[in-house]
C-alpha positions in Angstrom: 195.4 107.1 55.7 194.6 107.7 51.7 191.1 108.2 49.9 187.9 108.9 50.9 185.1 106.3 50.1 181.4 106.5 49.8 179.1 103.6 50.1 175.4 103.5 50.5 175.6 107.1 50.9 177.9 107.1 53.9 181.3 108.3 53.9 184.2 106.3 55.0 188.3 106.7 55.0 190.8 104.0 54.0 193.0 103.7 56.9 195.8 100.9 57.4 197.1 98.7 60.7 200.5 99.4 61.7 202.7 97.5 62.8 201.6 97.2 66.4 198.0 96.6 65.0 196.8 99.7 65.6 194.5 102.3 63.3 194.1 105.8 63.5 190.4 106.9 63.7 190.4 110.7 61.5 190.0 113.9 63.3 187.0 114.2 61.1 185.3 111.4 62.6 186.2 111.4 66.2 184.8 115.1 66.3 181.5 114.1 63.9 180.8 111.2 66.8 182.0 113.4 70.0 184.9 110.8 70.6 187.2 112.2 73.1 190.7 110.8 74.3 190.9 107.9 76.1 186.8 106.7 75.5 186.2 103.5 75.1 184.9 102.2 71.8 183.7 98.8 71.0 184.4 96.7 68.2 181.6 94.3 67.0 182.5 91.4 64.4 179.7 91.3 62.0 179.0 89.3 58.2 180.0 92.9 56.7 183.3 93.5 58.8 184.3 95.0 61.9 181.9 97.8 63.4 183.4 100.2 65.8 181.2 102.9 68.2 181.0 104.7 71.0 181.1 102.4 74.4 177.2 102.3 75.7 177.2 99.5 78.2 173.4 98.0 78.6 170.3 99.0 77.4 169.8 102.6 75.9 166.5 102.5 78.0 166.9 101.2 81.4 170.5 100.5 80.9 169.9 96.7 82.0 173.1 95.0 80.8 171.5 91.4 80.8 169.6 89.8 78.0 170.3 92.2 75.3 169.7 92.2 72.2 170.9 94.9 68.7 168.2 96.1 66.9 169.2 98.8 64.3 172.5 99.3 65.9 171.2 100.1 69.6 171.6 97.3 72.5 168.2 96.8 73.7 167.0 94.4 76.5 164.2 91.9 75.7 162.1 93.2 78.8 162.2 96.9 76.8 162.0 95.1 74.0 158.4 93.3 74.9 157.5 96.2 76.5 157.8 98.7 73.0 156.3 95.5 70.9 153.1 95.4 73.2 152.6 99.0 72.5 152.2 98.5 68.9 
């Protein structure tokens, strides 16, 4: 692990893969995000790179885990997802 990097006003760590393919997340961040030993996390390939948070299976409102959807980093079905766009 080396430098500390800010971008868009976020701050980030350079880390590297060893050997086995594995990175080390920083003490920092696991206790920032509440990440205790052994919870899953979930990497997401996106345009940007690789995105890696907490596991939430499903929905953060019903926790449906069919038909979802990511708006604004949150896994939302399309049947929560009607129901907030009718509210509007």
């Amino acid at each position: 692990m080396s430098q500390t990097k800010k971008k868009n006003g976020k701050m980030g760590q350079v880390c590297t893969i060893d050997s086995l393919g594995r990175i080390v997340v920083p003490s920092l961040m696991r206790k920032t995000y509440n990440m205790e030993k052994n919870e899953p996390v979930e990497l997401i390939m996106m345009d940007e790179g690789i995105l890696m948070r907490k596991y939430k299976p499903g929905c953060i409102f019903c926790n449906n885990i069919h038909d979802l959807t990511v708006f604004r980093d949150n896994i939302i079905c399309k049947n929560c997802l009607k129901e907030m766009s009718e509210m509007l």
